[in-house]
C-alpha positions in Angstrom: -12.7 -59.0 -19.0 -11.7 -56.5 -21.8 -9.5 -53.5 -20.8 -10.5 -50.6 -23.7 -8.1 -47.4 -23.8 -10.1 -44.4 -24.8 -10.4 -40.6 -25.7 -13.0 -38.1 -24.4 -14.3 -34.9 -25.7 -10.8 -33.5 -24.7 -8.4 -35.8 -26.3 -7.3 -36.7 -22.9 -7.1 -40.7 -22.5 -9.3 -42.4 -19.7 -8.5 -46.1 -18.6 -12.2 -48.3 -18.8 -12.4 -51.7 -17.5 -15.1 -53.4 -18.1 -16.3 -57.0 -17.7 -17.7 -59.6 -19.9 -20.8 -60.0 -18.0 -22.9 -56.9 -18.1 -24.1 -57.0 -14.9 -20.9 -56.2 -13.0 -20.2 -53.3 -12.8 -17.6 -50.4 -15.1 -15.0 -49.7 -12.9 -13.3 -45.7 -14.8 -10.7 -43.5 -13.5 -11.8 -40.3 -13.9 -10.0 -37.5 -16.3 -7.9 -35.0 -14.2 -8.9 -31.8 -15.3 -6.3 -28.9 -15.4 -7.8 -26.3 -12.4 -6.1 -22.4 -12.7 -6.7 -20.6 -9.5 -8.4 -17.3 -9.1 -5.8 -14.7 -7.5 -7.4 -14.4 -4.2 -6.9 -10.3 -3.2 -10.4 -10.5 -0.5 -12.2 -12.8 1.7 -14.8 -13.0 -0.8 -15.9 -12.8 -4.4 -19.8 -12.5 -3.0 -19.8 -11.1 0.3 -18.2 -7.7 1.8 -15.9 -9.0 4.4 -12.3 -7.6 5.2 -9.5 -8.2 5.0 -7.9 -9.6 8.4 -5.2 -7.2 9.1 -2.9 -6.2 11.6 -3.5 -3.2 14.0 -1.6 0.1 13.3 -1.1 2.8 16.0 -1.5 6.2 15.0 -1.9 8.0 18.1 -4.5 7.0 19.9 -6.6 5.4 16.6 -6.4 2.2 15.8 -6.8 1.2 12.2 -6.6 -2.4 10.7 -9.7 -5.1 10.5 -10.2 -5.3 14.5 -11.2 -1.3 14.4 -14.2 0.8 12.4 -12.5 2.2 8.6 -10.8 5.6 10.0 -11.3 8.7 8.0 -8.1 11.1 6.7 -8.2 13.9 4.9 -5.4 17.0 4.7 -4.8 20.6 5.0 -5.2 23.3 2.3 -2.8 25.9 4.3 0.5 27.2 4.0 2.1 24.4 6.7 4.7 27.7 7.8 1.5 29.6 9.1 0.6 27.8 12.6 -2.4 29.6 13.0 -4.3 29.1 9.9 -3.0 25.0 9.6 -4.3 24.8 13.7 -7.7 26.0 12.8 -8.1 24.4 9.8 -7.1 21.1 11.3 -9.4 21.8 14.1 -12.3 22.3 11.6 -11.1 18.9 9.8 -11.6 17.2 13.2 -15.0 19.0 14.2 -16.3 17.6 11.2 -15.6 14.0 11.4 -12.1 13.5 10.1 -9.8 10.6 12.5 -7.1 11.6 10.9 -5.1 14.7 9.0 -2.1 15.1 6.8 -0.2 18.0 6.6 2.5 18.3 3.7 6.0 19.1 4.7 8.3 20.0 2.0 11.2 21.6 3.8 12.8 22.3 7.1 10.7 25.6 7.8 7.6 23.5 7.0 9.0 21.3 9.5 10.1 23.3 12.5 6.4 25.0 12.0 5.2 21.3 12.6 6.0 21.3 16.1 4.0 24.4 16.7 0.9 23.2 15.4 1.4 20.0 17.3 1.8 21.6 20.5 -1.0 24.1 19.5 -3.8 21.9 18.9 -2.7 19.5 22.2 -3.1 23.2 24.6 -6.7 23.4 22.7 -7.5 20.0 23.6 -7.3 18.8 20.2 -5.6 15.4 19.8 -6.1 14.0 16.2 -3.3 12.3 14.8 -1.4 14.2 12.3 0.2 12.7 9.4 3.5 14.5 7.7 3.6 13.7 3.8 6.9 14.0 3.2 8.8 13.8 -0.4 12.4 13.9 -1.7 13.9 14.7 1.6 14.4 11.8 4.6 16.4 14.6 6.2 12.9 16.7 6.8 11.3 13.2 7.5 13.5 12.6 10.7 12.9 16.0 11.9 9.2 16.2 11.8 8.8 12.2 13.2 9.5 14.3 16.6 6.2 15.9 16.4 3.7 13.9 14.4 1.9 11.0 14.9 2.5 9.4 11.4 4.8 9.7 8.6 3.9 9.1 4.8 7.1 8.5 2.9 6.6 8.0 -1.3 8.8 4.8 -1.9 9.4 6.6 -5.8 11.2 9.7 -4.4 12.5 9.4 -0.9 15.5 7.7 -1.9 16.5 9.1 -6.0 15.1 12.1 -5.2 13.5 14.1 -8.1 11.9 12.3 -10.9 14.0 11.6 -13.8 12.8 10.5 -17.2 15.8 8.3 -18.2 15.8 4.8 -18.6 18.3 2.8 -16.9 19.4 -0.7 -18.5 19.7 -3.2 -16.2 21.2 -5.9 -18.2 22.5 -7.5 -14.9 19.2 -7.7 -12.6 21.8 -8.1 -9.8 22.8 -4.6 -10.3 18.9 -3.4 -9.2 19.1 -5.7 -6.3 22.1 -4.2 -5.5 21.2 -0.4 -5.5 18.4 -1.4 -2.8 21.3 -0.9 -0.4 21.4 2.9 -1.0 17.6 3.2 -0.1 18.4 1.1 2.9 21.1 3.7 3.7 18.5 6.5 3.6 15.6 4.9 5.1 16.7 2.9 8.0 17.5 5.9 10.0 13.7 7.0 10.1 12.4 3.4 10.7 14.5 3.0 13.7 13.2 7.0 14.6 9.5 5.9 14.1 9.9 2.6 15.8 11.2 4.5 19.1 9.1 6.7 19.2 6.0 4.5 18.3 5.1 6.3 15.2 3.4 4.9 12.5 4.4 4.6 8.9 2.3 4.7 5.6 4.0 3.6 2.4 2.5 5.6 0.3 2.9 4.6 -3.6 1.9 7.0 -6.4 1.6 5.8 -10.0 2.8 9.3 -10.9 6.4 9.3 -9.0 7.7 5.9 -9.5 11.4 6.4 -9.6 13.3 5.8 -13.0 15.0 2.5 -11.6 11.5 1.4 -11.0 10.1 2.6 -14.2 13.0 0.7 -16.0 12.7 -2.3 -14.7 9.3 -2.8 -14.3 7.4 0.0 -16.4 5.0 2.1 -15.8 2.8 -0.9 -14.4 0.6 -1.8 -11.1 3.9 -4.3 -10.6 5.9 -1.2 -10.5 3.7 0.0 -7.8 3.8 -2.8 -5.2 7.6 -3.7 -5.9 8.6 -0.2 -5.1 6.3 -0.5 -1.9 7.7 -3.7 -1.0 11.3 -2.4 -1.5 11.1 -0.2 1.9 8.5 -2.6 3.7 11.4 -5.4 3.2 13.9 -2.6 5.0 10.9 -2.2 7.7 10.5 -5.7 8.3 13.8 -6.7 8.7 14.2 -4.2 11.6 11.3 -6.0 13.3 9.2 -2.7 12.4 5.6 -3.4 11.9 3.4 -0.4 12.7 2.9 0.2 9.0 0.4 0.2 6.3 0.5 0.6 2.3 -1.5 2.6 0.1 -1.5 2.6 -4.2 -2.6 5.5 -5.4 -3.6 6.5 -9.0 -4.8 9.3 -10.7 -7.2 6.8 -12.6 -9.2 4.4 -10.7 -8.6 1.6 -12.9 -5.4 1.7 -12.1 -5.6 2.1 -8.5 -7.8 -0.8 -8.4 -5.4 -3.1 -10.5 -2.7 -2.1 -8.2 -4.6 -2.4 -5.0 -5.5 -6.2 -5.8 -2.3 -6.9 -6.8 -0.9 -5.5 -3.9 -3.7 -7.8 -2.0 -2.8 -10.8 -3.7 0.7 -10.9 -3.3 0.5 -9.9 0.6 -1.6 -13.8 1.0 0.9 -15.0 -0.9 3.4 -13.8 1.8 1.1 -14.3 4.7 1.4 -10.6 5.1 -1.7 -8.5 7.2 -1.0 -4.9 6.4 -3.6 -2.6 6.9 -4.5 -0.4 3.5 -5.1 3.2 3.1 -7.4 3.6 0.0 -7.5 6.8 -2.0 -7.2 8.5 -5.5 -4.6 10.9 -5.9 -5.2 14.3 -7.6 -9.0 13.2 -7.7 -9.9 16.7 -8.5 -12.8 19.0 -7.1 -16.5 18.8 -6.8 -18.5 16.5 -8.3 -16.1 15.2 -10.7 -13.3 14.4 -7.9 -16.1 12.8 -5.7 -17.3 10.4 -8.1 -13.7 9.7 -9.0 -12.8 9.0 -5.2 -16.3 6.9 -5.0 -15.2 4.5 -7.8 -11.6 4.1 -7.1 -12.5 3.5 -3.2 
């Protein structure tokens, strides 16, 4: 019997034994080749299947994989005149929409949200509304009385107005550590919302991310989901799960990147989070359409 030590195509060494007489058989132990895996972010590469998710409860819709894709779209009005936001809230809903956001930048804004809530319930109009709040978890907790759903922007809820300074964080314990303020700030609503059965977008926007974020991961798709992940860790821990995430972008590239990241690294956790896909400031017309069509 001869043993023979040899070197494939690769350089990689395969063991051959071999015997004298030619008629027994080689007996080879196959190369091991090195496999990388694909990030898996869908069900499929080849076929259009979702992604099984969780249910989320905004009022009475349902949206996650168990339920048809809900539709959302927002206001145009002045939020502080009830009448015109009613109507044009009603026209959103005559024409199809599941779903409407409403921005709320202040306490008026807020105090006119119950209005328009109680409005549209006496005209028989019960379409979850959605309160996009920025900057101020104060306005968040007053307007979680009235809405449905509240969209919170994970780079301005907690350090407030954008800054363009970078902060060096030479110590990455000291940006672990400054998660405590945001849990400080953003506790109080979760334990509102999850009372009162009101649902929860995380809404990231490549356009806001905070300065901490921006210096310690840069102005990146991993920028985006970190700062999501930052308040759905908060969420999580207070056994609040009637959330979903969304990654927005001004360019669809982007958005995509971030949305497949975002993907990716919820299989990784085992998490089922329902997404809410959109470009931001997509523009108007044909342009913004066929911005919103790519992106989506």
């Amino acid at each position: 019997m001869r043993v023979s030590l040899s070197r494939g195509p690769t350089q990689r060494k395969s063991l051959k034994v071999t015997a004298h007489n030619e008629a027994t058989p080689s007996l080879v132990v196959p190369r091991k080749e090195l496999v990388i895996p694909t990030p898996r972010y869908c069900e499929s590469f080849s076929q259009t299947r979702r992604r099984p998710t969780s249910t989320v409860e905004i009022g009475p819709v349902r949206v996650g994989s168990e339920h048809p894709i809900a539709l959302q779209t927002m206001t145009t009005t002045d939020t502080r005149d009830v009448a015109a936001t009613v109507e044009q809230v009603k026209r959103c809903a005559d024409a199809g929409a599941d779903m409407v956001r409403i921005t709320v930048q202040g306490r008026k804004e807020a105090e006119a949200c119950m209005a328009i809530r109680e409005q549209l319930f006496k005209d028989r109009y019960d379409t979850p509304l959605v309160a996009d709040i920025h900057f101020q978890p104060a306005v968040a907790m007053m307007v979680a009385d009235a809405f449905e759903k509240i969209r919170i922007n994970p780079g301005n809820f907690a350090d407030g107005a954008k800054k363009f300074e970078e902060i060096d964080y030479d110590d990455p314990s000291q940006f672990q550590a400054e998660r405590e303020n945001i849990r400080e700030l953003f506790a109080p609503l979760v334990e509102k919302c999850k009372s009162l059965n009101r649902a929860m977008r995380i809404g990231t926007n490549h356009g806001s991310l905070s300065a901490r974020i921006l210096s310690f991961y840069g102005d990146t798709p991993r920028g985006m989901v970190e700062s999501a992940f930052e308040f759905a860790d908060i969420c999580r821990d207070m056994d609040y799960h009637n959330f979903l995430f969304s990654m927005k972008a001004s360019n669809p590239l982007i958005m995509v990147q971030a949305y497949r990241l975002l993907a990716e690294e919820m299989y990784a956790k085992g998490w089922k989070y329902p997404l809410h896909l959109g470009v931001t400031e997509a523009g108007e017309g044909e342009d913004g359409r066929m911005k919103s069509a790519i992106g989506i």
